[in-house]
C-alpha positions in Angstrom: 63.4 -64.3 37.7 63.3 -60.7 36.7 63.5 -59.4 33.2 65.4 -56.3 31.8 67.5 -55.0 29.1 70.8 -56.6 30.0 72.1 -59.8 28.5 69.7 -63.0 28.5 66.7 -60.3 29.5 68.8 -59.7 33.1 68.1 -56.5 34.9 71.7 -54.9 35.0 72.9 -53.3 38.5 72.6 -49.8 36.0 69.3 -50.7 35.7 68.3 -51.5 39.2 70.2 -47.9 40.5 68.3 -46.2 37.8 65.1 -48.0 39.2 65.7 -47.3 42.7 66.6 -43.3 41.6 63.5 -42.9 39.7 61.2 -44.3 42.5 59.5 -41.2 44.0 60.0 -40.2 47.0 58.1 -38.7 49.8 56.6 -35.2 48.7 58.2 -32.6 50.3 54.9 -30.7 51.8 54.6 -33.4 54.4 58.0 -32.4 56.0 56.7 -29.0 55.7 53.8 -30.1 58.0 56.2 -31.9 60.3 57.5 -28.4 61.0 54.2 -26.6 61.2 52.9 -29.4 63.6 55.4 -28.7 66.1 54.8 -25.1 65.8 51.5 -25.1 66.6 52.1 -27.8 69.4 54.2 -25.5 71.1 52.0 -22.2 70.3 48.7 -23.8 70.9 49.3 -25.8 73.9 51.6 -23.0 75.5 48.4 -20.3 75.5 45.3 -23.5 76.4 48.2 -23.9 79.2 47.5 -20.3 80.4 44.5 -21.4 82.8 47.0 -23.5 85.0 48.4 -20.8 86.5 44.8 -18.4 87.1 44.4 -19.6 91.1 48.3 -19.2 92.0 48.3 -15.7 89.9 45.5 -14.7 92.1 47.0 -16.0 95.7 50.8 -14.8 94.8 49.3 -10.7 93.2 46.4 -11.1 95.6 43.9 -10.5 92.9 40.6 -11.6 91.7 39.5 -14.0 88.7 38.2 -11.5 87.2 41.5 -9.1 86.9 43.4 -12.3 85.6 40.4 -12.8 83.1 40.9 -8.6 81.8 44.8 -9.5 81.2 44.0 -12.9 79.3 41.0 -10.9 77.4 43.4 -8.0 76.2 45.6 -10.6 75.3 43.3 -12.3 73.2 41.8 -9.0 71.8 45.4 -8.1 70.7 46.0 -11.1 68.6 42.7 -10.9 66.9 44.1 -7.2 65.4 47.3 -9.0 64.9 45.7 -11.3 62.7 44.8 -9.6 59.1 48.0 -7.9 59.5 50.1 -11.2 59.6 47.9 -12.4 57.1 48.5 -9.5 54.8 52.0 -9.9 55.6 51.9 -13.5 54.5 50.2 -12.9 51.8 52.9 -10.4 50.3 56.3 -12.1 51.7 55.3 -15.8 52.2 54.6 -17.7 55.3 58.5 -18.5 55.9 59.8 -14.9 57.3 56.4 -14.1 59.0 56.3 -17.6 61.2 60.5 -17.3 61.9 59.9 -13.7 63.0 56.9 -14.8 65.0 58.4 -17.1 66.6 61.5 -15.5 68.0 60.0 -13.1 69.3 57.0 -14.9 71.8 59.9 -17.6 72.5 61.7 -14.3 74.1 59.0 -12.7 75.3 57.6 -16.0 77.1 60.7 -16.3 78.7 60.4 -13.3 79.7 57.0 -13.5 81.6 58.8 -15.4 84.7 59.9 -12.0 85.5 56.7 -10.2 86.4 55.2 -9.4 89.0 51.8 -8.0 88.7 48.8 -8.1 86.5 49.8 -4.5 85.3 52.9 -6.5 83.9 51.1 -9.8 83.0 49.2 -7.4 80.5 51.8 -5.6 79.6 53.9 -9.0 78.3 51.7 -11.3 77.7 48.7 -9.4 77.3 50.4 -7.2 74.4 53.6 -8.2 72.9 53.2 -12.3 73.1 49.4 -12.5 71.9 50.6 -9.7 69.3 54.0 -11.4 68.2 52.1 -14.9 68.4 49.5 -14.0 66.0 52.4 -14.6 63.4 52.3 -18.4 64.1 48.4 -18.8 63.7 46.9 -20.0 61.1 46.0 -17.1 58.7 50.0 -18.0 58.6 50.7 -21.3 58.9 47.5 -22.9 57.1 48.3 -20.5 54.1 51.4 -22.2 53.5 49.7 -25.8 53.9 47.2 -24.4 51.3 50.1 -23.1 49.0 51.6 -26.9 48.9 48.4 -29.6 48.9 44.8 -29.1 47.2 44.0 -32.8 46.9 44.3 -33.3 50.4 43.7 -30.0 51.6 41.6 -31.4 54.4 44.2 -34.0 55.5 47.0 -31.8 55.6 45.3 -28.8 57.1 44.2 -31.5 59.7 47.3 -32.9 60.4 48.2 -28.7 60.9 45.4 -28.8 63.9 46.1 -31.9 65.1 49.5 -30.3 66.6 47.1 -27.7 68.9 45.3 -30.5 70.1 48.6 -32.5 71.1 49.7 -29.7 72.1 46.7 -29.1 74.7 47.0 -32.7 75.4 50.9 -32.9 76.6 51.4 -29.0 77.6 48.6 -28.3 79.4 49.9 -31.5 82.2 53.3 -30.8 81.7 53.0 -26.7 82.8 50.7 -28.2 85.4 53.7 -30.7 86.8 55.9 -27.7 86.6 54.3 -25.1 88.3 53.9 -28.1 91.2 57.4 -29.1 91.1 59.9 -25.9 89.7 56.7 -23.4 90.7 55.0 -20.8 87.6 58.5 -18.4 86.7 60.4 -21.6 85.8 57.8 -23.0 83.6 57.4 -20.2 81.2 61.1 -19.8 81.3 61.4 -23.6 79.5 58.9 -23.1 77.2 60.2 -20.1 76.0 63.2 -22.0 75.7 61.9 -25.3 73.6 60.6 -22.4 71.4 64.1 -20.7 71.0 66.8 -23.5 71.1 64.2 -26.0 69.2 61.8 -24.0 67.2 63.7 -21.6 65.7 66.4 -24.0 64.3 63.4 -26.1 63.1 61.8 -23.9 60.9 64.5 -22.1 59.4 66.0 -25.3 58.0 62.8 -27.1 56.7 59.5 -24.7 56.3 59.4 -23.0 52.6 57.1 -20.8 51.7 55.8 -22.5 48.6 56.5 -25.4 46.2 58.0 -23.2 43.3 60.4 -21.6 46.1 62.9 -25.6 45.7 61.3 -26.0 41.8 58.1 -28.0 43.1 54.2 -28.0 42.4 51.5 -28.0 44.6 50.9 -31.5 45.6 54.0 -32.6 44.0 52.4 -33.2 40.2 54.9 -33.4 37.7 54.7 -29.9 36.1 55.7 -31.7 32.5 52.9 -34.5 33.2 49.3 -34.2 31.9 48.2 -33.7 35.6 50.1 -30.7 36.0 49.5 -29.3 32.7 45.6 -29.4 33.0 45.0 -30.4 36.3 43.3 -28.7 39.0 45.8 -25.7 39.8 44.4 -24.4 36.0 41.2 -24.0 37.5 39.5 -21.2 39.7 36.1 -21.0 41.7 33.0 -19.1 40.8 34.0 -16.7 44.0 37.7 -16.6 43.7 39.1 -13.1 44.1 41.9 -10.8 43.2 41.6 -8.4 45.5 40.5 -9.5 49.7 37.8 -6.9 50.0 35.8 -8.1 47.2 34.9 -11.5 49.5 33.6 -9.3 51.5 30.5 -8.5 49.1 29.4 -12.4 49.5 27.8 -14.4 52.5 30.0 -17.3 52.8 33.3 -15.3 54.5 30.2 -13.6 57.0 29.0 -17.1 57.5 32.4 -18.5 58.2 33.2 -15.4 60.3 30.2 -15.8 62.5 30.9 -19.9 62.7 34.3 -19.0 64.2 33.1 -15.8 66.2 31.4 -18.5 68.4 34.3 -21.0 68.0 36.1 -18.2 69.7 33.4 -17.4 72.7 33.5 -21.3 73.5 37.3 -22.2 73.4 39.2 -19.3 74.8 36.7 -19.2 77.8 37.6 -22.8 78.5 41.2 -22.7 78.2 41.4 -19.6 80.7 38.5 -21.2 82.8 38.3 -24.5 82.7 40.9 -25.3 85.3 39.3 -22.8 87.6 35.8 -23.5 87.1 36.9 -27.3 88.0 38.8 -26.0 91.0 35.4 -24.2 92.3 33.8 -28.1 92.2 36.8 -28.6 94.5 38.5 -30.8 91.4 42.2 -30.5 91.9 44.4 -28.2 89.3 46.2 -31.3 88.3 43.1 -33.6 87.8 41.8 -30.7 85.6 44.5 -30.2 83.6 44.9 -34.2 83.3 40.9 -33.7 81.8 41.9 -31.0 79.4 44.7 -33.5 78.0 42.4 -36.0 77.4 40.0 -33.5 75.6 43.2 -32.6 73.6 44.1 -36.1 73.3 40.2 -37.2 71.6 40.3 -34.6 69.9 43.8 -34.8 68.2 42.4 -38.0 66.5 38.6 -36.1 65.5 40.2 -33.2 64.0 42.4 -36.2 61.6 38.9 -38.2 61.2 37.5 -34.7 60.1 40.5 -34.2 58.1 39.8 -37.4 55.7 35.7 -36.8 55.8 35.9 -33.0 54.7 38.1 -34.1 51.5 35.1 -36.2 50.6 32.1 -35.0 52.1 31.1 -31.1 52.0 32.8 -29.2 54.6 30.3 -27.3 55.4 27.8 -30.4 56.8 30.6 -31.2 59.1 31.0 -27.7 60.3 27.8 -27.1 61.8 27.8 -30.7 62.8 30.8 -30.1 64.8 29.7 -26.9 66.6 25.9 -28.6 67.4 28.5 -31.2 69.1 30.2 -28.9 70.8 27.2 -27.1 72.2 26.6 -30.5 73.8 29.3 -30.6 75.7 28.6 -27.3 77.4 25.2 -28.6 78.4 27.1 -31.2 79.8 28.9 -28.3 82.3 25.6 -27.2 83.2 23.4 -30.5 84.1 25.6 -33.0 85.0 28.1 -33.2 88.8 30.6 -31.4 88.9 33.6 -35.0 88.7 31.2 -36.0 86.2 30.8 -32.7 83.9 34.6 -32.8 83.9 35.1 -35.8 82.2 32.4 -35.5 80.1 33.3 -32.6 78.8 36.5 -34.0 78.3 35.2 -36.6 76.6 32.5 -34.8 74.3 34.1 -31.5 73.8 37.5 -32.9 72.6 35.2 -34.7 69.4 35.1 -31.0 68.4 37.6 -28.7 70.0 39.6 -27.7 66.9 38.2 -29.7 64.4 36.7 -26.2 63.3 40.1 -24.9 62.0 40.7 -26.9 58.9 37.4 -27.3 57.8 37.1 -23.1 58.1 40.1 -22.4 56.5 40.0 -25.4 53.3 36.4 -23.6 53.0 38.0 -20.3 52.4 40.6 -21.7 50.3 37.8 -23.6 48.3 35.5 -20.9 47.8 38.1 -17.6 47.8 41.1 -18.8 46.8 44.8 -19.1 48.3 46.0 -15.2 46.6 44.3 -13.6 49.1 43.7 -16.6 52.2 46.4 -15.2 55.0 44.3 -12.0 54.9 40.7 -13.8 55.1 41.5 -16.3 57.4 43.0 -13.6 59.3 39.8 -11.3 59.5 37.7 -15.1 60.8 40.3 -15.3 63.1 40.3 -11.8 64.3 36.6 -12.4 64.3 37.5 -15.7 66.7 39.5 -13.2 68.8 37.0 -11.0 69.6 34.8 -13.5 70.3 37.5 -14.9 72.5 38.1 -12.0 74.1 34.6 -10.6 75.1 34.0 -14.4 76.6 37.2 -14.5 78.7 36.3 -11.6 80.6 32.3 -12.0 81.0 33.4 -15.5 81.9 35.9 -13.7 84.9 33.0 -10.8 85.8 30.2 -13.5 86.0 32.2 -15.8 88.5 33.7 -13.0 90.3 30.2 -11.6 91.2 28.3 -14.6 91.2 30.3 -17.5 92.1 29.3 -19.8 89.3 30.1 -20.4 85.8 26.4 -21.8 84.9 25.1 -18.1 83.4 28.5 -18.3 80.4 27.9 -21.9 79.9 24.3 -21.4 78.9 25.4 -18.3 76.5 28.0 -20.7 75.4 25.4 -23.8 74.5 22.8 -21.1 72.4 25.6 -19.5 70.7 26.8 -22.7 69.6 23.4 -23.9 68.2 23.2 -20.9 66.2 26.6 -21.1 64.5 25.8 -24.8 63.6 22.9 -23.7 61.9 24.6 -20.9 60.1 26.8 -23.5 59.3 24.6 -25.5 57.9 23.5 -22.9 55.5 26.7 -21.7 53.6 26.1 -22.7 50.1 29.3 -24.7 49.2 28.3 -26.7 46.0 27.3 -23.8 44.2 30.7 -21.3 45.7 33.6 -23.8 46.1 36.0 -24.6 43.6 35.6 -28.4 44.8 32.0 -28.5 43.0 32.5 -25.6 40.2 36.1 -25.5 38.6 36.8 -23.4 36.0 39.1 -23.3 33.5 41.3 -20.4 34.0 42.0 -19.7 30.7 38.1 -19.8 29.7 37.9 -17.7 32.7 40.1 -15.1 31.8 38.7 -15.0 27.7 34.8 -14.7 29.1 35.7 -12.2 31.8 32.8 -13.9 33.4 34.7 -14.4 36.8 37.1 -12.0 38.7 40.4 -14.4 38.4 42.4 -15.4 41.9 45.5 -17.4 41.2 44.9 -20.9 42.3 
């Protein structure tokens, strides 16, 4: 029997509706992930998808690996400068306008790829206006607004975030692979610019905000009247938070980070404009290479969500460097093993790590910087990634154009990796992150001790 206020100590049916009203409901954040997920499916597995269509680019233009390697490299160079910008841009407008923007325009420009003809014009639209345009829907952009609504679970949201690159890898990368077979390379980009038009678009707009306060919220949902959200942790700053970007740059953990994902870059955008060719060179068909890279998406959809739960307990930065060392290991893997055998372990190793680096680098910036000023630091560590993206892609092209193997870049790859795990390694995070030095903000501001950085 239950007992309430109505006669004989009877729960009345006003009581159970006022019950069932005052039960709380989901916090709105995680539909806000929903949406960024399948953004970054969509964004992410459409550009890992680009390798797929390397060998019949080079049969139908009658061009080398190496030319197709310059247009993916400018590409790649381009959204690294489009990076900061978008993240200034976030910073100063909100994520909301900057992703919907971003995203019409590479849905119509992807679309419009399946009318070129040439490199000249595979630069031109892909190497230019989509890697520029996209750079919007990164995560300078979209993990600022994840960092705007949780801080408990920072690392489980911003994991989640990832976790839709990696699916995205793991059912796009096939699925352009099946299309280029069946419907042949112009009709493929024309549907994905399509699911990012008729689907995206509509997506966003109705359910991404910018920020809790923009529908009356708080950041992880606290009840603003509650002791939680008068005291709790969004009163409280970090020993480096800033007011202004440039001052981060005066301290070594944004270098450190930077460097971390300088690598991050060399080793991932080589292997998602290479991987399907280097396998085709071990006579490994296109379609059992791309089936490889969706398993590597696929293991590593469920690492970056393992890394996720650990970072919000453990320090990031121990996971970090552990998850680069791991990485290196999989490139060794390239370099020693048989070619059917490389493939799948690569797969197998590579996908513990692929972009498990993304939340842990950008909850590190939040932790130790702040979220006033994250779209535009995350955007110089990903412009940093860019680069390093970019200068890989086309050594990668030049060194298997001239010397028929990928064995020199996968060496590069494997040293650079052990030294970013080791720089890793060394970022001080208990005595920089908020996480392991919170201060109140209104002590803050009385001592002058610490330049503020809204929380």
């Amino acid at each position: 029997m239950s007992f309430g206020d109505g006669p004989d100590g009877l729960l009345t049916n006003k009581d159970v509706s006022e019950k069932s009203h005052n039960q709380p409901r989901m916090f709105y954040g995680w539909y806000i992930i929903a949406a960024l997920f399948f953004a970054t499916f969509l964004s992410i597995g459409a550009r890992q998808g680009f390798g797929v269509f390397v060998k019949t680019w080079e049969e139908d233009w009658a061009v080398s690996t190496a030319a197709i390697s310059f247009a993916a490299a400018i590409g790649t160079l381009v959204n690294g400068f489009s990076q900061p910008v978008f993240g200034w841009l976030t910073d100063k407008f909100g994520g909301r306008p900057v992703l919907l923007a971003s995203f019409f325009v590479t849905g119509l420009a992807t679309a419009g790829v399946a009318t070129i003809s040439s490199v000249l014009g595979l630069m031109v639209l892909y190497g230019f206006i989509i890697s520029f345009s996209s750079g919007g829907i990164g995560f300078q952009t979209t993990g600022v607004i994840v960092a705007r609504w949780f801080e408990k679970k920072r690392g489980v949201a911003m994991a989640v975030l990832v976790s839709g690159g990696s699916v995205g890898g793991l059912v796009f990368v096939p699925f352009l692979s099946y299309l280029l077979i069946e419907v042949g390379w112009q009709a493929a980009w024309i549907i994905t610019g399509l699911i990012a038009l008729l689907i995206g678009i509509p997506l966003l707009l109705i359910v991404v905000k910018s920020k809790p306060d923009d529908i009356g919220l708080t950041i992880d949902g606290v009840d603003p009247n509650s002791e939680e959200g008068l005291h709790g942790s969004a009163d409280a700053v970090g020993p480096k938070f800033v007011d202004k970007w440039f001052d981060a740059l005066s301290s070594r953990p944004i270098w450190q980070l930077s460097f971390g994902y300088f690598v991050c870059g060399i080793t991932t955008t080589s292997i998602g404009v290479h991987f399907v060719r280097w396998a085709n060179s071990e006579d490994i068909t296109t379609g059992t290479a791309a089936l490889a890279f969706g398993l590597l998406s696929g293991i590593n959809a469920a690492g970056v969500l393992v890394v996720g739960l650990l970072s919000d307990r453990f320090q990031r930065k121990n996971l970090l460097g552990g998850v680069y060392l791991v990485r290196g290991l999989a490139f060794l893997t390239l370099i020693f093993l048989p070619g059917d055998i490389a493939l799948w372990a690569f797969a197998v190793i590579g996908g513990m790590s692929w972009l498990a680096t993304v939340p842990l680098t950008a909850s590190l910036t939040a932790d130790v910087y702040g979220v006033r000023n994250l779209g535009m630091l995350f955007g110089l560590a990903n412009m940093s990634h860019a680069f390093g993206g970019a200068l890989a892609v086309f050594l990668f092209g030049w060194a298997f154009t001239n010397w028929g193997s990928y064995n020199v870049p996968f060496v590069v790859g494997a040293i650079t990796l052990l030294a970013a795990g080791v720089v890793c390694l060394s970022i001080s995070e208990k005595t920089n992150s908020v996480r392991f030095n919170r201060i109140s903000q209104s002590n803050e501001l009385d001592s002058g001790s610490v330049t503020a950085g809204a929380s």
